[in-house]
KESETI-957483 format. One record per residue (C-alpha): residue in three letters; z, y, x. Coordinates in steps of 0.5 Angstrom, whole numbers, plus 500, padded with zeros to 3 digits. Layout:
! KESETI-957483
code:Ala c3:Z c2:Y c1:X
...
//
This chain:
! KESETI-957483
code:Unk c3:420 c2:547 c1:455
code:Unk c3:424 c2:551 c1:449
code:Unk c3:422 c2:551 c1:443
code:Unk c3:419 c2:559 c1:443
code:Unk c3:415 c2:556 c1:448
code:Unk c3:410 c2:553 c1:442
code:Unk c3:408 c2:560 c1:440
code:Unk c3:404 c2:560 c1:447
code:Unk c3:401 c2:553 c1:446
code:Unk c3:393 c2:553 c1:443
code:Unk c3:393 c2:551 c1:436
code:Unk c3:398 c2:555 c1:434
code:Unk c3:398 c2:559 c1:427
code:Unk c3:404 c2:563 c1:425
code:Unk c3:413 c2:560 c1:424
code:Unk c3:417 c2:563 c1:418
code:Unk c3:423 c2:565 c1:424
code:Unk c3:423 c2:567 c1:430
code:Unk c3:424 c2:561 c1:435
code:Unk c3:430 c2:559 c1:439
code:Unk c3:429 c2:561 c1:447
code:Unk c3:435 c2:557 c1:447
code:Unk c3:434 c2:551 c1:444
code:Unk c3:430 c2:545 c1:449
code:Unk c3:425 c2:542 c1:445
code:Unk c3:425 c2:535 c1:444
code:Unk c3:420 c2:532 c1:439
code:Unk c3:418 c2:526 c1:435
code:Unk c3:413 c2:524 c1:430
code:Unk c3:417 c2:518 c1:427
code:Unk c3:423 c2:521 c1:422
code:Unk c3:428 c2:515 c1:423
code:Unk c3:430 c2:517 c1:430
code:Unk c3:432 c2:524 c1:430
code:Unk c3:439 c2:524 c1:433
code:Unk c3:437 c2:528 c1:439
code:Unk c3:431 c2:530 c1:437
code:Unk c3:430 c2:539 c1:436
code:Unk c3:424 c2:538 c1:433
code:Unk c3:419 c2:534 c1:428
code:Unk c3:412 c2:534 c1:429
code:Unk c3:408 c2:532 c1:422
code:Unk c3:403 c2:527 c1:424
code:Unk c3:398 c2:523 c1:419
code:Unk c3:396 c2:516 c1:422
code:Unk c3:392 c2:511 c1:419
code:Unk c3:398 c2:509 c1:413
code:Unk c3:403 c2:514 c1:413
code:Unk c3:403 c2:521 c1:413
code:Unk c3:408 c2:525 c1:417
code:Unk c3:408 c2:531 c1:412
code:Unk c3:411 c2:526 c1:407
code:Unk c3:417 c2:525 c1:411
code:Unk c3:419 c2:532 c1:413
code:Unk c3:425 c2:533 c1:407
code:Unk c3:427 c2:526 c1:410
code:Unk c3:427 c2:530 c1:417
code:Unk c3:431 c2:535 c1:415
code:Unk c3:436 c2:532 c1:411
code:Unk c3:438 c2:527 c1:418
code:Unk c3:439 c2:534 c1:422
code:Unk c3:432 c2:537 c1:425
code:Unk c3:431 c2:544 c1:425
code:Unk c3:424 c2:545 c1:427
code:Unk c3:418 c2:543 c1:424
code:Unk c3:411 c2:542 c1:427
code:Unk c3:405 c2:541 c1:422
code:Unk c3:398 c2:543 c1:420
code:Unk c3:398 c2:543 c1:413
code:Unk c3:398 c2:551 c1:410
code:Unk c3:400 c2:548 c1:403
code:Unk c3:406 c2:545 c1:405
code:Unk c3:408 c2:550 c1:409
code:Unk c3:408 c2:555 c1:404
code:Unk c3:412 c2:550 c1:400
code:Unk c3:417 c2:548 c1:405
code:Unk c3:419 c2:555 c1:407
code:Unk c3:422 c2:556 c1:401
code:Unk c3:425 c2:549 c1:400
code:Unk c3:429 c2:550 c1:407
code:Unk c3:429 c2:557 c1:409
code:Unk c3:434 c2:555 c1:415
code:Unk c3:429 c2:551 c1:418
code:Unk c3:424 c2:554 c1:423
code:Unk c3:417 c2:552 c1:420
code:Unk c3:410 c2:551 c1:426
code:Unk c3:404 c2:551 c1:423
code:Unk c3:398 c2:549 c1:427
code:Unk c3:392 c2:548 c1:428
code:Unk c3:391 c2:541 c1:428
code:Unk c3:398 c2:536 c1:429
code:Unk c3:395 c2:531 c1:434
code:Unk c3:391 c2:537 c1:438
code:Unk c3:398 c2:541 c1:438
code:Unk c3:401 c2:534 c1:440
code:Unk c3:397 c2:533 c1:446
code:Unk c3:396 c2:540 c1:448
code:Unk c3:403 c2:543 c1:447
code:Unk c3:405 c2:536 c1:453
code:Unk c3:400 c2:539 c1:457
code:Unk c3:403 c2:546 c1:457
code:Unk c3:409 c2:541 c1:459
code:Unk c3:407 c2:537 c1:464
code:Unk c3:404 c2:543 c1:468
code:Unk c3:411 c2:547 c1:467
code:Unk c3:414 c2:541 c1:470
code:Unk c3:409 c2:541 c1:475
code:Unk c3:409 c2:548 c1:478
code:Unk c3:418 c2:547 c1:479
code:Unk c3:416 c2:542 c1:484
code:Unk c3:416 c2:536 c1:479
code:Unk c3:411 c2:530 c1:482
code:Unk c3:407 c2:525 c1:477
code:Unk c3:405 c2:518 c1:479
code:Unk c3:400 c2:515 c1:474
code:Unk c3:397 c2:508 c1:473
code:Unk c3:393 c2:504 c1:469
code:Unk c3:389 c2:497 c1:470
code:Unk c3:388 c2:491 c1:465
code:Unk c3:394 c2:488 c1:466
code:Unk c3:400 c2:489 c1:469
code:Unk c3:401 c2:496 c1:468
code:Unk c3:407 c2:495 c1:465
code:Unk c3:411 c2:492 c1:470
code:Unk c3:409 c2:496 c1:476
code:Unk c3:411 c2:502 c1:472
code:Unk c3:417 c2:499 c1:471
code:Unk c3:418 c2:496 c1:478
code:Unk c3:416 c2:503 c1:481
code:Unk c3:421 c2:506 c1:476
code:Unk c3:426 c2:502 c1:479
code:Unk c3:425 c2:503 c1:486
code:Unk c3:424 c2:511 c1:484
code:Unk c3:430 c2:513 c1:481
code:Unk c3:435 c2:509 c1:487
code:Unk c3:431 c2:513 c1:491
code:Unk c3:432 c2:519 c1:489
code:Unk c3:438 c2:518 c1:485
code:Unk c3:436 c2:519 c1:478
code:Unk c3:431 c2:524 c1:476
code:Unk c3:425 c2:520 c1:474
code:Unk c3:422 c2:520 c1:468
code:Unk c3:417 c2:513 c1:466
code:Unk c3:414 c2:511 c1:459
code:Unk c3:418 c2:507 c1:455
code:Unk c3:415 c2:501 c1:453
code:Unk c3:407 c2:501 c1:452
code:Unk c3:407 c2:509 c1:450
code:Unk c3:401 c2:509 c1:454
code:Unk c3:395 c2:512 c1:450
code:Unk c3:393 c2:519 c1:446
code:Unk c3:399 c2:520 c1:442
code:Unk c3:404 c2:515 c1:447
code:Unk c3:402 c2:519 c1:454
code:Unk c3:405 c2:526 c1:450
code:Unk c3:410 c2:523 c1:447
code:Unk c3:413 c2:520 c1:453
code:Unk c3:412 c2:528 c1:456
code:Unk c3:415 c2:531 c1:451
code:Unk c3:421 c2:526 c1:451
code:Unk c3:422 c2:524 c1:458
code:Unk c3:421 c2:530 c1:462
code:Unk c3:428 c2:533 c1:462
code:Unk c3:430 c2:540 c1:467
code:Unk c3:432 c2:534 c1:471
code:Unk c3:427 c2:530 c1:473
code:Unk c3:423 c2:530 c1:480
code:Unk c3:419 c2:525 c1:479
code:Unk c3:414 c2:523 c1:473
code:Unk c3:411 c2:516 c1:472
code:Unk c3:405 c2:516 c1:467
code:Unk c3:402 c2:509 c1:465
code:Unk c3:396 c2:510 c1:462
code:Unk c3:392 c2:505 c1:457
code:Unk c3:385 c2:504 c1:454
code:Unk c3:381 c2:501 c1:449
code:Unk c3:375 c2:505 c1:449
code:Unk c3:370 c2:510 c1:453
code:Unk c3:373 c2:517 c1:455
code:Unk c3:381 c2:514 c1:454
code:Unk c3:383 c2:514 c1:461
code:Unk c3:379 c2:520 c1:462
code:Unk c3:382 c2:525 c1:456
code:Unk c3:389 c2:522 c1:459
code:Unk c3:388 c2:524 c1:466
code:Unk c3:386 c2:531 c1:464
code:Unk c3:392 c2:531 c1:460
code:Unk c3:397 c2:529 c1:465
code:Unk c3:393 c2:531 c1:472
code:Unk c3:397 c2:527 c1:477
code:Unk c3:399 c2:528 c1:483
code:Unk c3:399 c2:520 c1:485
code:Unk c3:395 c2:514 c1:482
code:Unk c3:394 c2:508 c1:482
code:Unk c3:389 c2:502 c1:478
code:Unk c3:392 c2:495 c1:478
code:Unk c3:386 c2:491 c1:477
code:Unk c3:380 c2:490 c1:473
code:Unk c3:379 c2:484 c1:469
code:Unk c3:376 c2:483 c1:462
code:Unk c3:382 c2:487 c1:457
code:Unk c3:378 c2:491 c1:451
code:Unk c3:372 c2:488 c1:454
code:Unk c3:370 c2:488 c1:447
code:Unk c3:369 c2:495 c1:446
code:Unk c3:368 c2:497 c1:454
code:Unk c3:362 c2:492 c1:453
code:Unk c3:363 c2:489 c1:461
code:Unk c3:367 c2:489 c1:467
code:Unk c3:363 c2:494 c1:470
code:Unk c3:364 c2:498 c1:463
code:Unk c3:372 c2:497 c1:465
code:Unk c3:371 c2:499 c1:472
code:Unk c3:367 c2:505 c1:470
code:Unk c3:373 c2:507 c1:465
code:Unk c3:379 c2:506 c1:469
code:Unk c3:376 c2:509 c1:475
code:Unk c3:377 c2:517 c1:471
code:Unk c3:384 c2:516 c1:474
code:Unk c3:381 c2:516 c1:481
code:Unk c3:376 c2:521 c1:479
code:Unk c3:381 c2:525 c1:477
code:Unk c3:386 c2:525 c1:482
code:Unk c3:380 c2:526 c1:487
code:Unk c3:378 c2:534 c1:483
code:Unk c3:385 c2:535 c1:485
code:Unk c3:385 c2:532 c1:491
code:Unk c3:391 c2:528 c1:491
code:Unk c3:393 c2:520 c1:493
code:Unk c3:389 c2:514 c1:490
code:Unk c3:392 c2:508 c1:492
code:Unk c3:387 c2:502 c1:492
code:Unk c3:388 c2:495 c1:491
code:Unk c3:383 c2:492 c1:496
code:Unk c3:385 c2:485 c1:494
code:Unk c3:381 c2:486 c1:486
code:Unk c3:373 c2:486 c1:488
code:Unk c3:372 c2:491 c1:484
code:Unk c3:377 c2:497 c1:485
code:Unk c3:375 c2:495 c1:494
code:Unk c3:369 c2:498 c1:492
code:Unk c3:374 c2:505 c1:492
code:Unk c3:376 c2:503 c1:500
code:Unk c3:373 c2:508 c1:503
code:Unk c3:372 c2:514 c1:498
code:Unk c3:376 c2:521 c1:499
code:Unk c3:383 c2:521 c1:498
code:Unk c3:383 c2:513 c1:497
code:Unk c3:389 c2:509 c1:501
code:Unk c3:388 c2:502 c1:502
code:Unk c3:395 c2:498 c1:499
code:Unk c3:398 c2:494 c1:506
code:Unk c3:403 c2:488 c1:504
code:Unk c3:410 c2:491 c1:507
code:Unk c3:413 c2:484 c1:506
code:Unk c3:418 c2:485 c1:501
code:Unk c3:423 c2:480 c1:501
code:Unk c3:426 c2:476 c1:494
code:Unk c3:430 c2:471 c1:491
code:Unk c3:428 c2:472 c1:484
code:Unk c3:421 c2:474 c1:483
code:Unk c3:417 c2:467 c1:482
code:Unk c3:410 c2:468 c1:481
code:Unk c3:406 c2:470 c1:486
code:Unk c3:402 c2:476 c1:482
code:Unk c3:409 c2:480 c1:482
code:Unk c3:411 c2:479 c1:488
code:Unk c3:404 c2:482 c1:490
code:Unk c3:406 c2:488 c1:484
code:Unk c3:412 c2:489 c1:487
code:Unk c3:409 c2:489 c1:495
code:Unk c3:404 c2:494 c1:492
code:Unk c3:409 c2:499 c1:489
code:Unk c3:413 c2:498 c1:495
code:Unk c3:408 c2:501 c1:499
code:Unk c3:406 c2:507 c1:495
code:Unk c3:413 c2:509 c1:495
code:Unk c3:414 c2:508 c1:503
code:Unk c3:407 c2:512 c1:502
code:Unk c3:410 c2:518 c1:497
code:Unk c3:417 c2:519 c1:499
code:Unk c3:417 c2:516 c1:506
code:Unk c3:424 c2:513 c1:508
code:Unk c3:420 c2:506 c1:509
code:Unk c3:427 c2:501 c1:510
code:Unk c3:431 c2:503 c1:504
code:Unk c3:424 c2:503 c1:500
code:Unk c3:424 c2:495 c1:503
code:Unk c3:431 c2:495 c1:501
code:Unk c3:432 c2:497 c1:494
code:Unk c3:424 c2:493 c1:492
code:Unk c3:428 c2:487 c1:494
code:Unk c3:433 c2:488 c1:489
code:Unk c3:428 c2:489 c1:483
code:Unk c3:431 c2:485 c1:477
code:Unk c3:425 c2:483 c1:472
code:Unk c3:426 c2:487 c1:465
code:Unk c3:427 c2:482 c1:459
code:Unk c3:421 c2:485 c1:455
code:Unk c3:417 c2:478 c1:454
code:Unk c3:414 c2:479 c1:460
code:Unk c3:413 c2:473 c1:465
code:Unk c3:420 c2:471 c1:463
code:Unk c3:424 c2:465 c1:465
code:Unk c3:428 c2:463 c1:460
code:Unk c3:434 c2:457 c1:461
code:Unk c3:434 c2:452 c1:455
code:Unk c3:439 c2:447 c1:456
code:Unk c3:435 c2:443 c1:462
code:Unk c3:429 c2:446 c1:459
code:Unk c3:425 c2:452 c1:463
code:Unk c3:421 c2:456 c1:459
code:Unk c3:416 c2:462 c1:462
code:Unk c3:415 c2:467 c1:457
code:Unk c3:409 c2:471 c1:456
code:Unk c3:409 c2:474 c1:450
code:Unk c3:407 c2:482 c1:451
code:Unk c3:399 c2:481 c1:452
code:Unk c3:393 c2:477 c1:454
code:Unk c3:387 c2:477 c1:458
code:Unk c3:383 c2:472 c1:461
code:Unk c3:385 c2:474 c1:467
code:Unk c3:393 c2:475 c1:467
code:Unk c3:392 c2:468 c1:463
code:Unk c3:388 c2:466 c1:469
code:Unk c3:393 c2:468 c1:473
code:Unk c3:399 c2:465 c1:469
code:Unk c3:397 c2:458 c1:469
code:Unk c3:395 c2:458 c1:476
code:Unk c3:401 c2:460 c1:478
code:Unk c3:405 c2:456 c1:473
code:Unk c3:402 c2:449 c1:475
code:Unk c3:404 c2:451 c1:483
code:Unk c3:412 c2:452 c1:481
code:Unk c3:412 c2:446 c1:476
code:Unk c3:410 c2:439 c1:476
code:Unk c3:404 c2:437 c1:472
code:Unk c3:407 c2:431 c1:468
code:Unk c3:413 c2:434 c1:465
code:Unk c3:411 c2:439 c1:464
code:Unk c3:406 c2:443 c1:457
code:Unk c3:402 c2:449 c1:457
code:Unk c3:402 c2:453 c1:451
code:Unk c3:396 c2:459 c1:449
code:Unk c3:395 c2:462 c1:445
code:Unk c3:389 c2:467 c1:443
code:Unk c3:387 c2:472 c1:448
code:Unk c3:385 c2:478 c1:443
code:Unk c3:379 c2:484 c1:444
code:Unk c3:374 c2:479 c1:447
code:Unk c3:369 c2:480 c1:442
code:Unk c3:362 c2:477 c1:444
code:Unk c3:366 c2:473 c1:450
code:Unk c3:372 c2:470 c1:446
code:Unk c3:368 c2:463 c1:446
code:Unk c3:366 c2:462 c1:452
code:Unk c3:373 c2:466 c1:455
code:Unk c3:377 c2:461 c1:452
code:Unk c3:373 c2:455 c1:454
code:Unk c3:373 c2:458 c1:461
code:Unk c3:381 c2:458 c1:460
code:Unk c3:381 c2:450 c1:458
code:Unk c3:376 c2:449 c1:463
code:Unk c3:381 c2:452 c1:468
code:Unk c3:387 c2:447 c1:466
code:Unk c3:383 c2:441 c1:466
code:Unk c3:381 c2:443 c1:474
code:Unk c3:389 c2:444 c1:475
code:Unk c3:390 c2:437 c1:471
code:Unk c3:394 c2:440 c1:466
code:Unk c3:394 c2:433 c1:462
code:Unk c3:398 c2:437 c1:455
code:Unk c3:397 c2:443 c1:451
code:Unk c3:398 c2:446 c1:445
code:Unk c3:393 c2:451 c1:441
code:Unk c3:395 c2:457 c1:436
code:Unk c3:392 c2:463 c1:433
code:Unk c3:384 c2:464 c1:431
code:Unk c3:381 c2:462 c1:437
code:Unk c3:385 c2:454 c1:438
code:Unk c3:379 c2:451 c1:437
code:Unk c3:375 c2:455 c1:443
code:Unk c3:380 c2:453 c1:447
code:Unk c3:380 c2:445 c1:444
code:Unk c3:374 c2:444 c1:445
code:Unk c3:374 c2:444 c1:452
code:Unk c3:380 c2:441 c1:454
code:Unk c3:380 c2:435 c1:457
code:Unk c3:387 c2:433 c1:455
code:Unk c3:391 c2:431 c1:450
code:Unk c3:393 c2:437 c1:445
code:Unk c3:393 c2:439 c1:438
code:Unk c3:392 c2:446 c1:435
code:Unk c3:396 c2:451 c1:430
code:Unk c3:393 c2:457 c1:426
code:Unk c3:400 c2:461 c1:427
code:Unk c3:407 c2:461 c1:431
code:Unk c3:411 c2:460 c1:424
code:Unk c3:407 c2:454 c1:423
code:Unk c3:408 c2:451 c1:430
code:Unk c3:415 c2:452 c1:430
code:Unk c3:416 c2:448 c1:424
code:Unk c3:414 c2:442 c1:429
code:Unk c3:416 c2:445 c1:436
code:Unk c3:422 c2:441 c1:436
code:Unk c3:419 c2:434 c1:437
code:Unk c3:413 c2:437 c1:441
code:Unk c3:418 c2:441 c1:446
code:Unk c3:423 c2:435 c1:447
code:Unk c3:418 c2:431 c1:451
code:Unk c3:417 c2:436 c1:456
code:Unk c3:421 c2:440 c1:461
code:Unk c3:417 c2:445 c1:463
code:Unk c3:414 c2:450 c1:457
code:Unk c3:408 c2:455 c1:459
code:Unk c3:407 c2:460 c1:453
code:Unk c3:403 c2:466 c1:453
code:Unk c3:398 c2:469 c1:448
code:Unk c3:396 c2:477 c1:446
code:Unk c3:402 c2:481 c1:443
code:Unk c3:399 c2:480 c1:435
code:Unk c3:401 c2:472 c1:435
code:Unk c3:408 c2:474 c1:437
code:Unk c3:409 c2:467 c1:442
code:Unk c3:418 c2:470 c1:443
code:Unk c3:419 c2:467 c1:437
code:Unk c3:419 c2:461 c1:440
code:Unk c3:427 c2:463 c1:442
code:Unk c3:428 c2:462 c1:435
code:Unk c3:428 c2:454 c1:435
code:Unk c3:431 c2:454 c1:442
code:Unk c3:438 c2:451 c1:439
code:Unk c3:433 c2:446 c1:437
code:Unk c3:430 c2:444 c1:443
//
């Protein structure tokens, strides 16, 4: 997309010069990170407006600048005659829709658009996905970066990712509310898509499971107006209810084989993205080849860590009950109970469920025989008051650390995972001490 091409997006007023057609634009919102960025889009948010920084954005290199405010338009255009000022409508709208012109430019040059969502483990399966993709195709895919995955992310990744390179687009996709999902389907309108599971993240705002199913099956809805490929993980009781529906493929195991990869819920992951690659790009045999060569990233998720003769498994990013659920059980199978300490920390956005979700977590570790554990964050003592064994409980991970040491050192095997707030990897910083 060039940046005279903004002149065609709805939402568009009027610029003070005539914008490039030779300039390929690549837009940010966030003024530390121009280098490589033709453009600066000026967005208000919930503690900053992006106007206040637009001098900041010039000064660093930018040379085109989008915002939606007349006052500082008719300011700005004098200050930096040099520099092509849009205005627009509204920012964020501008944002969204100047993707959407994007995308479908990509789209109609041949690109494809795989788009995924779920309540846990969207992100590794984009990864794994990624990953598989571009060995495949040697180079020329675009995937999110980090958790880029919702009304502002999802375009910003558009913007940013998809170059006059790419062939192939991986969309990932979040929710917190009603109608999330669906705005975002709309806006990317993939080819491919696909929903991990269903379990209980954002049940505090989309009130039930039902209400999580209803929200992430508008991927499907979507892609079935198309008339596109969904493909459906007959494994999760809820999304087998899509089984039969038009333009659904069942997922099939395609037996990957890896050395590396412990946990069976990965190795379900991987399987899953194998066969949809198989079922996208065809040439099965090096799809099998380059899944079983997939190293997972260090992103604080389902990691691994080494600490002298001490084993860490990390999981810092997220937690639901139902990654949690599956964590803990898969944890007690790969290591021994009695050397080994689980340690939980807050799973976030339950609302009315977060007693008794995290009663049902503590009750799960006392059915495993889980004898050792440590509570932190605000709900500790929903998780303590269930737990049969021995534990202790602390508000917050600073506070933990203080005693990590002493905790940690009569124990080999270490589990920890919590939500994103409680900020579980620094626990890497006392691992000198352990």
């Amino acid at each position: 997309m060039k940046v005279n091409e903004l002149q065609n997006v709805d939402g568009f007023i009027k610029s003070n010069l005539k914008l490039s057609p030779e300039v390929n634009l690549r837009l940010t919102i966030d003024s530390r990170k121009i280098d490589g960025f033709s453009a600066f889009l000026a967005l208000k948010g919930e503690r900053f407006d992006g106007h206040d920084f637009i001098s900041k954005a010039i000064e660093l290199g930018v040379t085109n600048v989008i915002l939606d405010r007349a006052d500082v338009y008719e300011e700005v255009i004098n200050t930096y005659p040099q520099v092509a000022f849009i205005l627009v409508e509204d920012s964020l709208k501008y944002l969204q829709e100047s993707s959407k012109y994007k995308i479908e430019k990509f789209k109609s040059r041949g690109g494809k658009v795989f788009a995924l969502t779920g309540s846990n483990g969207k992100t590794t399966n984009k990864e794994m996905m990624s990953f598989i993709a571009t060995k495949l195709l040697s180079g020329g895919v675009a995937s999110t970066r980090g958790n880029f995955n919702n009304h502002i992310g999802v375009p910003l990744t558009i913007h940013q990712e998809i170059n006059n390179e790419t062939k192939f687009a991986i969309i990932e996709m979040g929710t917190s509310f009603p109608g999330e999902i669906e705005f975002l389907a709309e806006l990317v309108n993939p080819h491919f898509g696909y929903i991990t599971n269903i379990g209980l993240a954002h049940i505090e705002f989309l009130k039930s499971q039902e209400g999580i199913f209803e929200e992430k099956t508008a991927l499907y809805r979507n892609i079935k107006k198309n008339k596109g490929s969904f493909f459906v993980n007959t494994s999760d009781e809820f999304l087998k209810r899509l089984s039969n529906e038009q333009y659904c493929i069942d997922c099939k195991n395609m037996n990957v084989e890896h050395q590396t990869i412990l946990e069976s819920y990965n190795l379900e992951n991987l399987n899953m993205m194998a066969f949809i690659a198989c079922e996208i790009f065809g040439q099965n045999e090096k799809v099998l080849k380059i899944a079983s060569e997939f190293k997972m990233p260090k992103m604080n998720r389902s990691e691994w860590i080494k600490v002298g003769s001490k084993e860490l498994f990390l999981d810092a990013y997220n937690a639901n009950p139902s990654s949690m659920e599956k964590a803990v059980v898969e944890f007690s199978k790969q290591k021994p109970l009695k050397d080994s300490i689980y340690i939980l920390g807050d799973m976030n956005e339950l609302g009315e469920f977060a007693k008794s979700e995290h009663n049902r977590i503590a009750k799960l570790l006392n059915s495993l025989g889980v004898k050792d554990a440590i509570f932190i964050g605000r709900y500790a003592g929903f998780y303590d008051e269930a737990f049969a064994g021995t534990s202790h409980k602390y508000d917050s991970m600073e506070e933990f650390n203080q005693h990590a040491p002493e905790v940690l050192n009569s124990f080999r095997y270490i589990f920890l995972k919590a939500s994103r707030s409680l900020q579980f990897e620094k626990i890497l910083d006392i691992k000198d001490r352990l």
